[in-house]
C-alpha positions in Angstrom: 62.6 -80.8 -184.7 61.1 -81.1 -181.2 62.3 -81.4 -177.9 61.2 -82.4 -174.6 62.1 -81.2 -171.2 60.5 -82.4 -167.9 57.2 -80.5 -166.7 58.9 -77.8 -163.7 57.9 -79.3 -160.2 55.6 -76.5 -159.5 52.9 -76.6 -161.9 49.8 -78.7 -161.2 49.1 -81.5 -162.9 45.7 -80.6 -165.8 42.8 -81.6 -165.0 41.7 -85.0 -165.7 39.3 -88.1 -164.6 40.5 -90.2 -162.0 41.8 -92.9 -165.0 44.3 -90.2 -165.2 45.3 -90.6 -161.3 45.6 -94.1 -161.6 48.3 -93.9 -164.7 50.5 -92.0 -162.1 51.2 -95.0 -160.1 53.5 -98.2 -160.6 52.7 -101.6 -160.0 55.2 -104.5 -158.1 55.8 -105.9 -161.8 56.8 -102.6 -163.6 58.9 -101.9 -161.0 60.6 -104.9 -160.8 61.4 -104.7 -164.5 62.7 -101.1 -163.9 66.3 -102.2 -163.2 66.1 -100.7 -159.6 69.2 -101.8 -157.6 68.8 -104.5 -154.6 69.7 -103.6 -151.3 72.7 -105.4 -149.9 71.7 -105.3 -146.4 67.9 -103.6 -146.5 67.5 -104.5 -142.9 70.4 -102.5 -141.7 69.4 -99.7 -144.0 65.7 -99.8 -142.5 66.6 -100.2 -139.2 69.2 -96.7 -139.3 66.6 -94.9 -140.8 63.8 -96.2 -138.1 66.3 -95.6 -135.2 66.8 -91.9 -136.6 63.5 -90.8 -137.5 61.2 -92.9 -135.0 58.3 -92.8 -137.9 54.7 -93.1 -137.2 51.5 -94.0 -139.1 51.7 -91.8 -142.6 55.1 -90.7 -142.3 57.3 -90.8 -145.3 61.4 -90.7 -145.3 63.3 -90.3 -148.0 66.9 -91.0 -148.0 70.1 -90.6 -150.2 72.6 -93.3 -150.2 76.2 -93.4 -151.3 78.0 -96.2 -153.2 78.4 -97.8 -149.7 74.7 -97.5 -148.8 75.6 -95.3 -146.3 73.0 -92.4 -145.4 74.4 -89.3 -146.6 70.7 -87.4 -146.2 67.5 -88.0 -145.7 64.1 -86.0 -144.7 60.8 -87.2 -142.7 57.3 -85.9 -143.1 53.8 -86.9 -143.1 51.7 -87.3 -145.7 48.1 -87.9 -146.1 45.8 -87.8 -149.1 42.6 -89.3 -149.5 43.5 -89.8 -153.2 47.1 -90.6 -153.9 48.5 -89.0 -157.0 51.8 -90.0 -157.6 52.5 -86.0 -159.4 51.6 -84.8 -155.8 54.1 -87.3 -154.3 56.9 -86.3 -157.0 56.6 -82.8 -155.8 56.9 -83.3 -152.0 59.5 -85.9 -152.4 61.5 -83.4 -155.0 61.2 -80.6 -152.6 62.7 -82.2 -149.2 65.8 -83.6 -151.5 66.5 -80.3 -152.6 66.6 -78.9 -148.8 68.5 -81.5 -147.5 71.6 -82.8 -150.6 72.4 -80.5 -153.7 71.4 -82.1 -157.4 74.1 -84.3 -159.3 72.3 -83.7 -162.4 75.6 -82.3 -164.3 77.3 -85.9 -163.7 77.2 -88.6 -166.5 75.0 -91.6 -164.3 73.6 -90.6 -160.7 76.3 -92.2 -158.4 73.6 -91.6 -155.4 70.4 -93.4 -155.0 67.3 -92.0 -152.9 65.3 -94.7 -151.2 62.0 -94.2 -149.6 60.5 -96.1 -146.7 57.0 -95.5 -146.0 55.1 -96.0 -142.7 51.3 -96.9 -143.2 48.8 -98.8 -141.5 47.2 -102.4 -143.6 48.9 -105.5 -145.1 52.6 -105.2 -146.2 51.0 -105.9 -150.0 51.0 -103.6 -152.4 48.1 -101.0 -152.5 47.7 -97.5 -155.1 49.4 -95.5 -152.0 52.4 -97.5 -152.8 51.9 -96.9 -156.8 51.6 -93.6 -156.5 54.5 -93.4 -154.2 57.2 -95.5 -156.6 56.0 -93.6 -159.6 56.7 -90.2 -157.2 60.4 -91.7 -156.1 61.1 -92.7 -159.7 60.4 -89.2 -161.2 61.7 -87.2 -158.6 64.8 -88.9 -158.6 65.2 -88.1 -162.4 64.6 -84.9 -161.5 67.6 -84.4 -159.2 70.2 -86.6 -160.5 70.1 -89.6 -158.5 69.4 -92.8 -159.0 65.9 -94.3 -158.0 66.3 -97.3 -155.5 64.4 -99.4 -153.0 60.8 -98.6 -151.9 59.9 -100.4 -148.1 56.8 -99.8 -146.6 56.5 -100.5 -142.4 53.5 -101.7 -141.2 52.1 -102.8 -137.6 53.4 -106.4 -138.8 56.7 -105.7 -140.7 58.7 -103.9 -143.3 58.9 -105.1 -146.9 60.7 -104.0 -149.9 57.9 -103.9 -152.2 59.2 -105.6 -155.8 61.3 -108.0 -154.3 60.0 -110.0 -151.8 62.4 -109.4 -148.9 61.4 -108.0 -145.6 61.5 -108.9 -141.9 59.4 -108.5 -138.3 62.1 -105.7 -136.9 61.7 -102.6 -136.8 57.8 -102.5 -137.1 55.8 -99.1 -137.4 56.1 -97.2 -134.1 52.5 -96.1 -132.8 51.6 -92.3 -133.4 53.1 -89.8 -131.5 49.9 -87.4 -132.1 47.0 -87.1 -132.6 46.0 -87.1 -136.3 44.5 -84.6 -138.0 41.0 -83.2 -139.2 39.6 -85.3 -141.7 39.1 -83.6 -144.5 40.2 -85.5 -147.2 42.9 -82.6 -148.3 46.6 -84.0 -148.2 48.5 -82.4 -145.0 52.1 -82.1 -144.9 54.5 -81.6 -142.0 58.2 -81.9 -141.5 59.2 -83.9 -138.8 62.9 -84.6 -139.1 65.9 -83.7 -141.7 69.9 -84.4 -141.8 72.0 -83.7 -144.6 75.7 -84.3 -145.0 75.7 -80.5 -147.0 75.7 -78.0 -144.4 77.4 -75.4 -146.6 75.1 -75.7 -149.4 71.7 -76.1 -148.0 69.1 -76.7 -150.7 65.0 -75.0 -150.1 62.6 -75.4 -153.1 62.0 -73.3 -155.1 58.7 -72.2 -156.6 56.5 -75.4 -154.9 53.1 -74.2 -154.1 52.5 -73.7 -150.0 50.2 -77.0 -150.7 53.6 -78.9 -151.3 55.5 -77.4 -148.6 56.0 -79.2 -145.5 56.7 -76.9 -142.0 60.2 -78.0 -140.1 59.6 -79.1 -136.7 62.9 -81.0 -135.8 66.1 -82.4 -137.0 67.9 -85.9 -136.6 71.5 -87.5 -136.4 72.5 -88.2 -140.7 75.6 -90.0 -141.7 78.4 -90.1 -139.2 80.0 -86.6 -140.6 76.7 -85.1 -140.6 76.1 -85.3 -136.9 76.9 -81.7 -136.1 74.7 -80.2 -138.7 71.1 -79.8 -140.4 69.8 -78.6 -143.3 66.7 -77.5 -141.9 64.9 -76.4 -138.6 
């Protein structure tokens, strides 16, 4: 008899031709047939999450919902990578949720879902960033218990939910508050903001390479109750 457990976060993906690459990535049509739940009110939801984070070009922000879409956590950073692997996006993605909300992998069915907006420059349409990005939310949210919900991107123009055709012209991608970095082609990670409704029980990963680490810099207002606390600094 055999079994099968997931691949730990920390090990590298083998090495393998780029086809390899482009497997770890999702288009608009697989995830639509996914069964990933609709937003109620994705404008309010991407507007809170603008207002609190304030993201620039390359910044990602992933946030955990309750059954009332409220924001019970959520984590910025920047990412860049000349070659978007959506492994390499699970890992990042899987080690802010653990410092910022504790697992729910010993419930039944996630009763959270993680959302992930995602600031970049281009057209609001779909591009293998985005791919490799869904595939990342997807497997990272099976990986902590939750339940794997919207991706928006927010571009110069507008923010969309990619998969189902809703979006809007407010809140836009703020311009860059620095200047960016060398370019090397190597994907750089850096913290900008975190806020978790968990102060007690603050999560750090364990066992992700330095690579997949991202440096704190700051913290921002969470849910309501989560005002007077972070997770991370």
């Amino acid at each position: 008899m055999t079994f099968g457990f997931a691949s730990p976060s920390h090990v590298p993906p083998p090495p393998s031709a780029d086809s390899a690459r482009l497997g770890r990535m999702l288009e608009p049509a697989e995830w639509a047939s996914a069964g990933i739940p609709l937003l109620r009110n994705p404008r309010e939801v991407v507007a809170g999450l603008h207002d609190r984070h304030r993201p620039g070009p390359s910044t990602a922000i992933v946030a955990v919902l309750d059954a009332q879409e409220r924001v019970t956590a959520s984590a910025s950073f920047t990412e860049h990578a000349a070659a978007p692997d959506g492994w390499g996006f699970r890992n990042v993605l899987l080690a802010h949720l653990r410092r910022v909300t504790p697992h729910d992998l010993r419930l039944r069915a996630p009763v959270r879902t993680a959302v992930l907006l995602y600031c970049r420059e281009g057209e609001p349409r779909w591009t293998e960033t985005d791919g490799a990005w869904m595939w990342g939310l997807r497997d990272a949210c099976t990986l902590h218990g939750l339940r794997c919900g919207a991706y928006i991107t927010l571009t110069p123009d507008r923010w969309q939910v990619l998969g189902e055709g809703r979006g809007g012209r407010r809140p836009r991608q703020a311009p860059m508050d620095e200047p960016p970095g060398d370019a090397t082609g190597v994907s750089r990670r850096e913290m900008r903001r975190t806020t978790a409704s968990f102060p007690d029980a603050p999560r750090t990963a364990v066992g992700i390479p330095a690579q997949n680490r991202s440096v704190p810099r700051r913290t921002g207002g969470g849910a309501p109750e989560a005002h007077r606390h972070t997770a991370a600094r």
